[in-house]
N, C-alpha and C positions, 0 to 999 in steps of 0.2 A: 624488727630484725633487718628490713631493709632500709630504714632511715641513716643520716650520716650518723648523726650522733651515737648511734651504739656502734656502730664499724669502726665509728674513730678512736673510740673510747676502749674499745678492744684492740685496736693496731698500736694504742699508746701500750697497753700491757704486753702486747709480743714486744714489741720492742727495747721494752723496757728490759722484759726475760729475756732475751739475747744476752742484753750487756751486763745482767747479772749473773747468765749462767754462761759467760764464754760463750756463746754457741758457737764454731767453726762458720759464719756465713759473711759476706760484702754485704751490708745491711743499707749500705746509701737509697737503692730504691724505694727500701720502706719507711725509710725516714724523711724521703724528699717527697712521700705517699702521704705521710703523717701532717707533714707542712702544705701540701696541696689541699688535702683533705679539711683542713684547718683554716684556710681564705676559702671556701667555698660559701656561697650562701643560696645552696639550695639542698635539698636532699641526695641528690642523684650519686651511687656511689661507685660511679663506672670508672675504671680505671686500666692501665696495660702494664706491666710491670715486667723488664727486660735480661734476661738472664741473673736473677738475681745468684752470687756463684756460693757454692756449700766445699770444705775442702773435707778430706776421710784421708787419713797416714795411717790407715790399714786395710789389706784384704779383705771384701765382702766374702762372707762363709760360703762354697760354692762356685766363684769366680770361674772361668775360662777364659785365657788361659790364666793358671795357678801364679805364676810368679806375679803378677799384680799386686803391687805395692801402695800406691797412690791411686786417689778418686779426687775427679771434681764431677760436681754436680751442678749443672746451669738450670733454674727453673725461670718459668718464662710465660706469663696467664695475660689471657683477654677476657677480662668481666667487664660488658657494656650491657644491662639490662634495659627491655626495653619497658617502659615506666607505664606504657599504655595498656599493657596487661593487668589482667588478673591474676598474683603470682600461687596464689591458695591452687590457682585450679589450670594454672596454663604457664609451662615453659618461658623462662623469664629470658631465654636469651633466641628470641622467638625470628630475631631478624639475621638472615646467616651470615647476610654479606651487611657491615655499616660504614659510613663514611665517617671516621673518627681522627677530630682534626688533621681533616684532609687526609687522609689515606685511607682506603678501601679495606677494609680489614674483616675476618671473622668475629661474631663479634660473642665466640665464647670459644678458647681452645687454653690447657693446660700444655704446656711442652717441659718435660725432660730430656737434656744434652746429660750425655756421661763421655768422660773422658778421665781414662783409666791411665794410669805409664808403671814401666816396670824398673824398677831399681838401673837399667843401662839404657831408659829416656825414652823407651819405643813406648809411643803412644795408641791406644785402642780404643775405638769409641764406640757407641751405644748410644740411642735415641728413643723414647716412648711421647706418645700423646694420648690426650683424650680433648675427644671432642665429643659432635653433635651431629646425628643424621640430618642430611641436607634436606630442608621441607623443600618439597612439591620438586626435586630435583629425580634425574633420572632414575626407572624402577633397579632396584639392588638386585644386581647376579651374585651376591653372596651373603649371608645373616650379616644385617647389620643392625647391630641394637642403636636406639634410642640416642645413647650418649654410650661412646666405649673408650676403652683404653687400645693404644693400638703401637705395636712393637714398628720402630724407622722414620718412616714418611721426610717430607722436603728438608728437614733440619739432617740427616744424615749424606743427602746430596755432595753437599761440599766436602765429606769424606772419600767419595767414590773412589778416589785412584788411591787412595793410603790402606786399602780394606783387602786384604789377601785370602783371611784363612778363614771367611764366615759368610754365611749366606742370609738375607733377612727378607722375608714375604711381609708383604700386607692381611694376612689373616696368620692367628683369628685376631677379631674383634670381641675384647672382652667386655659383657657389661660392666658397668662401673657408675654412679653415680657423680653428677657434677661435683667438683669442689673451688672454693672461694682459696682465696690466699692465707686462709688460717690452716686449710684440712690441707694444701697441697705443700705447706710447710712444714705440717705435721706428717704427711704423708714419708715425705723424703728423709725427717730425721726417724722416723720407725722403722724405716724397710733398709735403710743403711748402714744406721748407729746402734753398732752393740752396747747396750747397756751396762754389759760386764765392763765393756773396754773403759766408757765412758761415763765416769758420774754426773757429770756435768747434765749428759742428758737424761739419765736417770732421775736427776735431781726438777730436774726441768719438766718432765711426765707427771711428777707427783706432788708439784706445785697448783697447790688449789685456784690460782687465780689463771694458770694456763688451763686447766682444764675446766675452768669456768666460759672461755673465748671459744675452746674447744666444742662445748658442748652448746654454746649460742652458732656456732656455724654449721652445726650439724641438722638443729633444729631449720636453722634457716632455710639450709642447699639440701638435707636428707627427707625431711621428717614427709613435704609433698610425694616425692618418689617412690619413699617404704610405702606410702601408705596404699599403692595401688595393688600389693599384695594383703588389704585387710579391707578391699573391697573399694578405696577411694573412685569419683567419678572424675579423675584430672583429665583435660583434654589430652595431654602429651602423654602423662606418664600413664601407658595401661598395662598390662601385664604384656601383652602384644609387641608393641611399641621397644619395653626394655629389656624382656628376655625372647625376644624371637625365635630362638633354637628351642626353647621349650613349649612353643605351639604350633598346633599344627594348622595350617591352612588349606 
């Protein structure tokens, strides 16, 4: 699951699904992903992958404010595993800070940028991440699980002065299991794309070889995690560690 060859070999079928099923996304990273991935000659399948952009020409069910007409979606991942572990039984993205060609980087964070505009071009924006509890980093004055999803942080900064009518805290931190660039693709066309609207993605969910990739990233990033609720002994992942607010100390 963590060799190149199966990651490649499933980035060729997203991408391949993309251009069969339309998907609304700037796919350049995952194709310049596909061709990197493809001169390597070693296993390693760490990679950063930089705003790849999603567009939606209709209101998410729900929206504030309602006249929101337009979405884009920037997603934006750091997978650099560190190879020296044992990933059965110990957090694969185990080093917080790595130096990845030359730049000091996390070396596991998921970002979503949302940038909403309304029919008369006023722009609104919205940010989510998930990351990773920083090991051996200062004791938490607040639950913080394991790995969370976490509403703002530094990607909404550079909205500050454009942001009138909304307020955004740092909690809560929700648990959430890591995901790879298959689950956080899949992620953002499920939680966005109505299926009513769109067959495209419809058609794209119930395609057997998407939910074949699907179901190999879930095995790969999921199956360690769940399994600390069925008694697993992972270093990382313990009941502890992932749902905090559920135990007591």
């Amino acid at each position: 699951m963590w060799g190149i060859s199966n990651f490649l070999a499933d980035l060729k079928i997203l991408n391949r699904k993309v251009r069969l099923y339309d998907i609304p996304i700037q796919s350049k990273e995952l194709i310049e992903l596909e061709s990197e991935f493809e001169c390597r000659n070693n296993e390693d399948i760490s990679h950063v992958i930089k705003e790849v952009e999603f567009t939606l020409d209709e209101c998410v069910s729900g929206t504030i404010p309602a006249e929101i007409a337009y979405f884009t979606f920037y997603m934006s991942l750091n997978f650099i595993p560190n190879y020296n572990l044992d990933f059965d039984n110990q957090d694969p993205f185990h080093n917080d800070k790595i130096n990845y060609r030359n730049n000091d980087i996390d070396s596991y964070t998921f970002q979503l940028e949302i940038v909403a505009m309304n029919r008369d071009s006023d722009e609104f924006y919205n940010c989510w991440h998930l990351d990773r509890h920083i090991t051996g980093g200062d004791l938490s004055k607040v639950i913080h699980p394991f790995y969370h999803f976490q509403n703002g942080g530094n990607r909404m900064e550079k909205y500050n002065n454009d942001i009138k009518l909304a307020v955004f805290t740092s909690a809560p931190r929700l648990p959430h299991p890591p995901m790879d660039l298959f689950l956080a693709f899949h992620f953002v066309i499920t939680n966005f794309y109505n299926k009513n609207s769109f067959s495209n993605i419809a058609n794209l969910l119930n395609d057997d070889e998407y939910i074949e990739i699907i179901e190999n990233a879930q095995k790969r990033m999921w199956k360690p995690y769940y399994a600390a609720f069925n008694g697993g002994a992972h270093t990382d992942y313990s009941i502890p560690n992932i749902t905090p607010l559920y135990t007591v100390h």
